[in-house]
C-alpha positions in Angstrom: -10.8 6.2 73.3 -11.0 10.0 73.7 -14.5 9.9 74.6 -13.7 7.4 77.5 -11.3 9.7 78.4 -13.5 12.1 79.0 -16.0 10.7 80.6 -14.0 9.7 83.6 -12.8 13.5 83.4 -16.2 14.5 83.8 -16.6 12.6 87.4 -18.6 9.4 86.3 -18.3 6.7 88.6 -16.1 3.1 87.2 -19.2 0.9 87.6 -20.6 3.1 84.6 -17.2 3.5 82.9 -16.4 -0.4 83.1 -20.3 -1.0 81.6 -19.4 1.3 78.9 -16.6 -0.2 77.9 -17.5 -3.9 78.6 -19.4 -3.7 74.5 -16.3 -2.8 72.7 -14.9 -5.4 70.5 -11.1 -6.5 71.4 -8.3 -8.0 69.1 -5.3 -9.3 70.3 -1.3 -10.9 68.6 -0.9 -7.0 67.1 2.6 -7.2 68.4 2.3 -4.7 70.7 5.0 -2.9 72.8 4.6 -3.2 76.8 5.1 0.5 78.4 8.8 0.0 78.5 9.7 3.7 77.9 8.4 5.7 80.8 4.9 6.3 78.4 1.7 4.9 76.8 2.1 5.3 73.2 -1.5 4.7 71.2 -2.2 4.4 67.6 -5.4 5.6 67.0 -6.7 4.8 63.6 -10.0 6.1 61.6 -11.1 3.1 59.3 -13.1 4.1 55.9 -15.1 0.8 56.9 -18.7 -0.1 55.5 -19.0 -2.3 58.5 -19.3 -1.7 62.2 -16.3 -2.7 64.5 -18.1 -6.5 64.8 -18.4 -6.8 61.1 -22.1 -6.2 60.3 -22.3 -4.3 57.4 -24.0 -0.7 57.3 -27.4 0.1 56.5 -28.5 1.6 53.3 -29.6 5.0 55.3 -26.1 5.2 57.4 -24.0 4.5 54.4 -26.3 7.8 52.5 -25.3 9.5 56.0 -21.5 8.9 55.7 -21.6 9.7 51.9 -19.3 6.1 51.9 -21.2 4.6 48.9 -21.3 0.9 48.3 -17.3 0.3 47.7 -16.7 -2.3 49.4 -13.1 -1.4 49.4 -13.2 1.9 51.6 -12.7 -0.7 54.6 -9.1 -0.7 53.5 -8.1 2.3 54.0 -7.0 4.2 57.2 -7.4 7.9 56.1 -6.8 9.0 60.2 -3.5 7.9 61.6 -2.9 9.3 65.2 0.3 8.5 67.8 -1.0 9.5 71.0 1.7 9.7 73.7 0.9 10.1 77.2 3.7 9.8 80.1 2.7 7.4 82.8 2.0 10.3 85.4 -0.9 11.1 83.4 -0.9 14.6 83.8 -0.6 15.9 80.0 -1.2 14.0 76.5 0.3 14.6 73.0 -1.3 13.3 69.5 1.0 13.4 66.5 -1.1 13.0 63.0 0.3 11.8 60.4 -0.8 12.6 56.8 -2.6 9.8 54.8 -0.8 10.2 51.9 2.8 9.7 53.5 5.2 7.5 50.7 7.0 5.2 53.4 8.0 1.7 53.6 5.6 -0.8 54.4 6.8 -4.0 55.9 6.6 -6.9 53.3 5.2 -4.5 50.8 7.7 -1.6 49.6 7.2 1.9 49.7 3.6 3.3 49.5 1.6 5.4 50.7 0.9 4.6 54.8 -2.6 4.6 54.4 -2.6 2.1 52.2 -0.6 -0.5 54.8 -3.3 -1.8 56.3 -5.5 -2.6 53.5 -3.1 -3.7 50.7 -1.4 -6.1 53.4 -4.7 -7.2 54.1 -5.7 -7.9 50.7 -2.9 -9.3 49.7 -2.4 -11.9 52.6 -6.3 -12.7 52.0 -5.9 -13.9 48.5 -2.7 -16.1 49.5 -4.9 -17.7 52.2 -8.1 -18.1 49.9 -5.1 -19.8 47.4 -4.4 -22.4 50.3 -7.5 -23.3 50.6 -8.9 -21.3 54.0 -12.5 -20.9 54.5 -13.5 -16.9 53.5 -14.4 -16.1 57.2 -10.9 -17.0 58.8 -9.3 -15.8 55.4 -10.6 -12.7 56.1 -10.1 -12.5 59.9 -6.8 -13.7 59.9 -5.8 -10.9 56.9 -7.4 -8.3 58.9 -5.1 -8.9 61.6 -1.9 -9.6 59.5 -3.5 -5.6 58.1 -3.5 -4.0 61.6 0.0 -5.8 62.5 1.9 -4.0 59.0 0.3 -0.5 60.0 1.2 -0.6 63.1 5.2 -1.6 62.6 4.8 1.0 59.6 3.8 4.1 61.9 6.7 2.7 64.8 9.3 2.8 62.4 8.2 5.8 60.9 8.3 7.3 64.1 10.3 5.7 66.4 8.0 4.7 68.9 7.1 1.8 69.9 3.5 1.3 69.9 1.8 0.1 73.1 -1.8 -0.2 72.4 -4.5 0.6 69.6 -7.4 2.0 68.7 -9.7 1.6 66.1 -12.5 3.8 65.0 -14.9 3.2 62.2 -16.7 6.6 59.9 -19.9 5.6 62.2 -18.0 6.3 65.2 -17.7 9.8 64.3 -20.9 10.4 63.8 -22.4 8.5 66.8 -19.8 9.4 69.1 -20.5 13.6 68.2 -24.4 13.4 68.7 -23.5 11.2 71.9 -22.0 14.9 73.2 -25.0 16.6 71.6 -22.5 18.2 68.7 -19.4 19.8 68.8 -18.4 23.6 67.8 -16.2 24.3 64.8 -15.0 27.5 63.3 -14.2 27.9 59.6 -12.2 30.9 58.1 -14.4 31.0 54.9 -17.6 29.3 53.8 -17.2 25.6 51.9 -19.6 23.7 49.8 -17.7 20.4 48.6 -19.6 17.6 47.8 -17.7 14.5 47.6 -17.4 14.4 51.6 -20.8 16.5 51.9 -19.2 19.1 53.4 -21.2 22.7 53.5 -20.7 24.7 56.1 -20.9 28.7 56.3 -17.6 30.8 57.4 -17.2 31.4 61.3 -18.5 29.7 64.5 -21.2 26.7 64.6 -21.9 23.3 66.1 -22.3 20.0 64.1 -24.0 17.4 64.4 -22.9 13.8 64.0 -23.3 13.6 60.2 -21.9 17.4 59.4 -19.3 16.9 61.7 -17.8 13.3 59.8 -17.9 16.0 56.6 -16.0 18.5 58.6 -13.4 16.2 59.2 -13.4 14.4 55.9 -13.1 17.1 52.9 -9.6 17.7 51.8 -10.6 18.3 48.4 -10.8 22.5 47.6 -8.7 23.0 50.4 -5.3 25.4 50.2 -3.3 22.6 52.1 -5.2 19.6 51.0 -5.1 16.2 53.2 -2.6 18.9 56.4 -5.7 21.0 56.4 -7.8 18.0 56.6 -5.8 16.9 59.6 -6.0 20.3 61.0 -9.9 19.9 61.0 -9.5 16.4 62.8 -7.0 18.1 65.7 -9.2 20.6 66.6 -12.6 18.4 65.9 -11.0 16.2 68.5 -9.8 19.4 71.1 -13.1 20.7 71.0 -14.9 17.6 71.9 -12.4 17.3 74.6 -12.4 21.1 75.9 -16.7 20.3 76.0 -16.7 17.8 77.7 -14.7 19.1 80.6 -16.4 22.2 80.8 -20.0 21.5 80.1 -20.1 18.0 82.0 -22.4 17.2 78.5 -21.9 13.4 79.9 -23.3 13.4 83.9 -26.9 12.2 82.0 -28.1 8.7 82.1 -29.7 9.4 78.4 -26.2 10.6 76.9 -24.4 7.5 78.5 -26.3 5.1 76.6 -25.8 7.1 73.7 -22.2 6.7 74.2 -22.3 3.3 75.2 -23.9 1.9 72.0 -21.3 4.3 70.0 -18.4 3.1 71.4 -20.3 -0.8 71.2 -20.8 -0.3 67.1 -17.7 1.5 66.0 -14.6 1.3 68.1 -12.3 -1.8 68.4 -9.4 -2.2 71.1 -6.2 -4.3 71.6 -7.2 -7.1 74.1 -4.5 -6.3 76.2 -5.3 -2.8 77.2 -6.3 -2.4 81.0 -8.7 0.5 80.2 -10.0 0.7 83.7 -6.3 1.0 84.7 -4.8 3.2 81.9 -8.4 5.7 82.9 -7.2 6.1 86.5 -3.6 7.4 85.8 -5.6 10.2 83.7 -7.4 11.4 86.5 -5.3 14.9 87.0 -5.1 15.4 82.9 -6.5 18.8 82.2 -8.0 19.6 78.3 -4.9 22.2 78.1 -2.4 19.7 78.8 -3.6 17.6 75.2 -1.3 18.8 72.6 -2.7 18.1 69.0 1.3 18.0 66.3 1.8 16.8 62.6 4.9 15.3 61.7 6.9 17.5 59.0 6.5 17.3 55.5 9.6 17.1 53.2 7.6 17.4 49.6 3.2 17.9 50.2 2.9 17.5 46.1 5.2 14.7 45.6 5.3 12.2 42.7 6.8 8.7 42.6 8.5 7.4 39.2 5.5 5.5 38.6 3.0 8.8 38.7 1.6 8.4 42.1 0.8 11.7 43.7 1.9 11.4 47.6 3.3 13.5 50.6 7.2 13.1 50.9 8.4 12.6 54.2 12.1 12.3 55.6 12.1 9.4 58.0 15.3 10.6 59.7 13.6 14.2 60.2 10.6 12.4 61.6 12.2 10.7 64.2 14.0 13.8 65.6 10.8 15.6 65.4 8.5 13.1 67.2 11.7 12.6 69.7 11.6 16.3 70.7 7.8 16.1 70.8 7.9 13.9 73.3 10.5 15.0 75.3 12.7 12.0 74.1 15.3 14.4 72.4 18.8 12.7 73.1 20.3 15.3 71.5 23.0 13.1 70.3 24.9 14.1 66.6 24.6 11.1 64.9 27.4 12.1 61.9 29.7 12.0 65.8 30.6 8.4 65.7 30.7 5.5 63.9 28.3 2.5 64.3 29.5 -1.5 63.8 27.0 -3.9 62.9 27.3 -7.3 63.0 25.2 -10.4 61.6 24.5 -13.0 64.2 21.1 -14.3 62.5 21.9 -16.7 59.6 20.4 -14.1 57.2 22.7 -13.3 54.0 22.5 -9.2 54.2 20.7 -8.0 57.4 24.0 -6.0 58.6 24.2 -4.4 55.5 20.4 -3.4 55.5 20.4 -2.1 58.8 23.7 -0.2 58.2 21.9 1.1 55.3 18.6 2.1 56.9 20.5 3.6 60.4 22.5 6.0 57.3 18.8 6.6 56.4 18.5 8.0 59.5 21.4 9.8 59.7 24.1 7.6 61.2 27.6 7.1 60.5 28.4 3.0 59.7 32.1 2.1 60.2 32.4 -1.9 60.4 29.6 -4.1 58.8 30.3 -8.3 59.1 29.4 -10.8 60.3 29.6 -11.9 64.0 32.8 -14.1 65.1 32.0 -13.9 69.0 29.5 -16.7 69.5 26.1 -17.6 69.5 23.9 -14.6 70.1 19.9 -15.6 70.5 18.7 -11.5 71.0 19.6 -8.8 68.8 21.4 -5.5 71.5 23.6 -2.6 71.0 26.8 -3.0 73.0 28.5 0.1 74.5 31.1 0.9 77.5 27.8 1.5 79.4 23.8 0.9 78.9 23.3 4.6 79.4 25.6 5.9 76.7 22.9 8.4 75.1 24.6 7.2 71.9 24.3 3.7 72.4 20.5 4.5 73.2 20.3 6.7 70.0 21.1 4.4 67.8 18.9 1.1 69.9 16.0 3.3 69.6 16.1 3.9 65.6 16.6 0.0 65.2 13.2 -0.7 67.0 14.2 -0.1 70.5 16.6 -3.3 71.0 18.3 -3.2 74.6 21.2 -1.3 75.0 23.7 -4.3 77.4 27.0 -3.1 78.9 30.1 -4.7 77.3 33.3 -4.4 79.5 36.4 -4.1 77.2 34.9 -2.0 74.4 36.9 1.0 73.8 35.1 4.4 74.9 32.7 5.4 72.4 32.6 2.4 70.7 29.2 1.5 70.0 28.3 -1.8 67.9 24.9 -3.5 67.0 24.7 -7.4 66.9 21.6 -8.6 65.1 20.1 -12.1 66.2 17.2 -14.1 64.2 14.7 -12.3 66.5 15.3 -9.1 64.7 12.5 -7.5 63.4 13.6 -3.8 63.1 14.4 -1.4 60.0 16.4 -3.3 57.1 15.1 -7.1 58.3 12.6 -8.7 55.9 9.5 -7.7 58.3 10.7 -4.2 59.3 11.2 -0.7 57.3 14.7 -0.8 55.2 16.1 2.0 53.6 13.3 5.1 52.3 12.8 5.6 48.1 12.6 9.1 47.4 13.0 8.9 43.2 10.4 10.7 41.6 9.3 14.5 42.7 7.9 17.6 41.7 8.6 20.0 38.9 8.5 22.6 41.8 8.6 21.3 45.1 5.4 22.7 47.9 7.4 23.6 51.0 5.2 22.6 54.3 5.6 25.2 57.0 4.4 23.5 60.5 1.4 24.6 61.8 1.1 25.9 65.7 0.3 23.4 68.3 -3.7 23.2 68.9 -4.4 22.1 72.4 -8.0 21.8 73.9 -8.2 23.7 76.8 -8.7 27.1 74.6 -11.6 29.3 74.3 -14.0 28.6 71.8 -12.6 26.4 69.2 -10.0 27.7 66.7 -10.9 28.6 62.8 -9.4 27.0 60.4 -9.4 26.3 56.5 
């Protein structure tokens, strides 16, 4: 996606752009959002696949090259997980990682680690089919999907966001896509020789290929910060590529478009609903400085859970603030300010309890939870005095964004949640409930956030 980006920033025409794109494989039902807020919000995920984005497994040679092995489970893991936000005037971007070891709750799973969402939901919904009696092929299409659907609600409750399309991009991608730009600079504070991601690299400035730059990206082991330091690496792997691009115009050549093209073709996969050709010409005006590279904050980095699990701790509720400020979505409402109702209108024993219990996750006050008495309700809203009470809109957005309707006779201030069968959001059986933190550390790793890497600077920036 970011290469595409850039290649319309570097001037090429759209015939080109739309036969560049025209190869990549789409996917569609991932329960997508529709641009509702005033932005495109875009999960962009890494996959640890030993297959290409149309399923045809790797070669001896490229698995060598990726240091991937022959496990066949490495496709289940996403070990990149990036909210891209961009406003709809297209004039500036902002990617939020978020660490792969994050313990949150997984929808029809439990808590776990968010990289594992995909791939555990996949695995498990695969062997239930397979049980029934589904032929291996749609087995394993079917769970892949049902895997792409649970990330994707796990990252927008984690977040708040709504996710509007998504991106998938396999360890080949990196590779292919960096020698498609003919490398990318990097800058390391010290020199590194790790071998389980391959990565050996002297200290200072120096352009990667393809293959060096997947290790450059990859090692987290031997590293002071572990898996943030590894996402620091990816933010300003990706700036770089970016800040090249625009400056060198590396893709005007007929020989590096075809290099792109088949990379794209082999490793990336798209949401079938994405106008690219669209989404490309309301970026026209973005400049590399205006693509801000964040990482959500980090409550515990050397957490445990009760069952000896060693994960990143992350408070949901802080989360949500941060990523609202981020992007510019700060209500600034004091949630502990006023009381929330929520009422049951769906037929399901417990769901205003839940989602009283996950919106105190999250920092909201509860006053009356019961079931609803006013008659039949087919869509789950927040009620207030008015649709623009910034309260009322608080609280709609950290149930999943549910419409916030008008309701003449409430007292002012009143704000109260009536929950349908269609709901979907924190606390229902298919969305995030309340967040586990038992277990923890003997002595608790405080995560200071790092500065804000953006691509339009000189040179790229050295890191660990």
């Amino acid at each position: 996606m970011l290469a595409v980006l850039v290649l319309v920033l570097t001037g090429l025409g759209w015939h080109s752009v739309d036969q560049l794109i025209s190869g990549i494989e789409r996917i569609g039902n991932l329960g997508l959002g529709g641009n509702s807020d005033g932005a495109t919000d875009i999960l962009m995920v890494g996959i640890d696949a030993r297959a290409d984005a149309h399923g045809n497994p790797l070669t001896a040679d490229e698995l060598a090259m990726l240091h991937a092995g022959d496990d066949d489970e490495g496709g289940l893991n996403t070990d990149t997980i990036i909210l891209i936000r961009v406003p709809n005037d297209g004039q500036s971007a902002m990617a939020i990682s978020i660490p792969r070891d994050s313990y949150v709750d997984i929808p029809g799973i439990g808590m776990g680690k968010i990289n594992s969402a995909y791939g555990v939901t996949k695995a498990t919904q695969q062997q239930k089919l397979i049980d029934q009696g589904v032929a291996p092929a749609e087995a394993d299409r079917r769970s892949t999907l049902a895997g792409r659907q649970a990330l994707i609600k796990t990252v927008g409750n984690l977040t708040g966001i709504t996710v509007d399309h998504y991106a998938e991009v396999g360890l080949l991608g990196f590779v292919l896509l960096t020698d498609a730009v003919g490398g990318v600079e990097v800058c390391l504070n010290n020199a590194v020789d790790e071998p389980l991601s391959g990565a050996d690299f002297p200290a200072g400035q120096q352009q990667l290929n393809g293959a060096q730059a997947l290790s450059f990206v990859r090692q987290r082991h031997e590293l002071p910060r572990g898996d943030l330091d590894r996402i620091v690496r990816q933010q300003v792997y990706m700036a770089q590529l970016v800040h090249q691009a625009l400056s060198a115009k590396m893709l005007t050549s007929p020989g590096r478009l075809r290099d792109l093209s088949d990379a794209l073709g082999r490793t990336v996969v798209l949401d079938d609903g994405w106008d690219v050709l669209s989404f490309l010409n309301e970026l026209k005006d973005l400049s590399g400085g205006l693509v801000k590279f964040e990482t959500i904050p980090v409550k515990d980095l050397a957490g445990w859970t009760d069952n000896g699990e060693s994960v990143v701790k992350v408070d949901p509720a802080d989360v949500h603030k941060f990523v609202a400020k981020a992007v510019g979505e700060d209500s600034g409402v004091d949630t502990t300010s006023f009381a929330v109702d929520v009422y049951n209108a769906s037929g399901t024993g417990g769901l205003a309890g839940q989602a009283a219990t996950a919106l105190a996750a999250k920092g909201f006050r509860t006053g009356t939870v019961d079931n609803w008495i006013g008659g039949p309700i087919q869509t789950s809203r927040v009620l207030a005095g008015s649709s623009g009470d910034p309260k009322a809109r608080a609280v709609a957005q950290a149930l999943g964004g549910l419409p916030v309707i008008s309701e003449s006779g409430l007292a002012e201030g009143s704000i109260r949640v009536v929950l349908a069968s269609d709901y979907s959001g924190p606390g229902s059986a298919t969305g995030a409930g309340t967040f586990d933190f038992s277990g923890g550390t003997a002595t608790a790793i405080p995560v200071a956030p790092a500065a804000p890497i953006d691509a339009g600077q000189n040179g790229p920036k050295c890191v660990n």
